[in-house]
C-alpha positions as CSV (number, residue, x, y, z in Angstrom):
1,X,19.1,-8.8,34.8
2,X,22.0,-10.1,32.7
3,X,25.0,-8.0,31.5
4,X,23.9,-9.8,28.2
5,X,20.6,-8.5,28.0
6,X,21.6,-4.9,29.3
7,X,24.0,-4.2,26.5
8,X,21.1,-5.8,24.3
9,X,19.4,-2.7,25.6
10,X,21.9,-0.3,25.4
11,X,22.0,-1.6,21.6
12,X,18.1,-1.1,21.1
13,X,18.5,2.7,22.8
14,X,21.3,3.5,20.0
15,X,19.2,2.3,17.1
16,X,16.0,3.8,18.3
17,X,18.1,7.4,18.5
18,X,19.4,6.5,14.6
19,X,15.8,6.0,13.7
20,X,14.6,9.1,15.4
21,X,17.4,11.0,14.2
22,X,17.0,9.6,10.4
23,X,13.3,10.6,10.4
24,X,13.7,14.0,11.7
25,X,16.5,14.8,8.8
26,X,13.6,13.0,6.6
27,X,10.9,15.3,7.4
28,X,13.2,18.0,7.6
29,X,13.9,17.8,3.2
30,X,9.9,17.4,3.2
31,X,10.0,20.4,4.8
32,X,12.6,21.9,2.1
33,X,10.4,20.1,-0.7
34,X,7.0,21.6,0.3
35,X,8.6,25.2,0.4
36,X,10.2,24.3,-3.1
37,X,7.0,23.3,-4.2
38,X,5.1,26.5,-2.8
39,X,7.6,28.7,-4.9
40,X,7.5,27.1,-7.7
41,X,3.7,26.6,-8.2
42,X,4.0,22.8,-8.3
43,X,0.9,21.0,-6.7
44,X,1.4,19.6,-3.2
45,X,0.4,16.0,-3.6
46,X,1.3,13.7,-6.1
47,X,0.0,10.7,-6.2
48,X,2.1,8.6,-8.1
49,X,5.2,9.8,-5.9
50,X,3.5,8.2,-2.8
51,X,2.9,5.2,-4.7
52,X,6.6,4.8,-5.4
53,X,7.9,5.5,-2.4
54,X,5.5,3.1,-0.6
55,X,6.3,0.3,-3.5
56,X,10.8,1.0,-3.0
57,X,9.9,0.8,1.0
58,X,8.0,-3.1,0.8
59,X,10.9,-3.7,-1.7
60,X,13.3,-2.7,0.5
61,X,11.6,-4.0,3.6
62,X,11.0,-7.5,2.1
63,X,14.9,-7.8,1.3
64,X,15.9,-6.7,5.0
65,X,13.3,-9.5,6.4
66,X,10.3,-7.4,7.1
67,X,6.9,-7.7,6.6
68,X,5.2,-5.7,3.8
69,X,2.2,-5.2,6.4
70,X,5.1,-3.5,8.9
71,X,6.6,-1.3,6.0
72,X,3.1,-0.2,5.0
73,X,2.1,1.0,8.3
74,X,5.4,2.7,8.9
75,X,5.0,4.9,6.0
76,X,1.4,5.6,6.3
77,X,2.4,7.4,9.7
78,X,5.6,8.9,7.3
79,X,3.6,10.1,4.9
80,X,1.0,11.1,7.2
81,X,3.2,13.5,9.0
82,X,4.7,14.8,5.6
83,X,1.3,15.8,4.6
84,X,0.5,17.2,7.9
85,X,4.1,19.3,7.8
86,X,3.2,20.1,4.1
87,X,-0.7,21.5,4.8
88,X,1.2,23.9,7.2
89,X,3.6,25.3,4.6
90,X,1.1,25.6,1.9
91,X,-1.4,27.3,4.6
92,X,1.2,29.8,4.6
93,X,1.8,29.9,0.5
94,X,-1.6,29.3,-0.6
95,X,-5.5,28.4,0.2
96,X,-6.1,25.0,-0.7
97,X,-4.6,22.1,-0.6
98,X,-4.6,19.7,-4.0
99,X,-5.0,16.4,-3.1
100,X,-5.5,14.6,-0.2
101,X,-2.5,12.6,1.4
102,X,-5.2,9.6,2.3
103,X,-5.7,9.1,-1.5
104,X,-2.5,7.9,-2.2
């Protein structure tokens, strides 16, 4: 193996603990939100917030060079996990949940 291709590696390692790292603080505000949400009586899922935060990320994604197929997946396991993390809070706030996260 090449020095070349180990400090390739080492740079791969850093980024994949800046994306782990960026997605925990990420589901760590959904966390905050869902509670907010719970306390203030506002309903769980909304629809047309998915839809725009799906429609920034292929923006986004498209101008850093990435498919829209890629982005797409990525935040339907994003927002799968949000709505996972937000049936737990309002399990613990209320009985039912609004909307489900698959809709969107």
């Amino acid at each position: 193996m090449t020095e070349a291709l180990l400090e390739y590696r080492r740079e791969l390692d850093r980024l994949d603990d800046q994306i782990l790292e960026v997605l925990s603080r990420r589901l760590a505000i959904c966390r905050e939100v869902a509670s907010h949400k719970v306390e203030a009586g506002i309903p769980m899922m909304q629809t047309n917030r998915v839809a725009e935060v799906k429609a920034r990320a292929v923006t986004q994604g498209k101008d850093r060079g990435l498919s829209e197929n890629f982005v797409l997946s990525l935040y339907e396991i994003v927002i799968e996990e949000a709505c996972r993390i937000e049936d737990e809070i309002i399990r613990n706030g209320t009985s039912a949940r609004v909307k489900d996260c698959k809709q969107a």
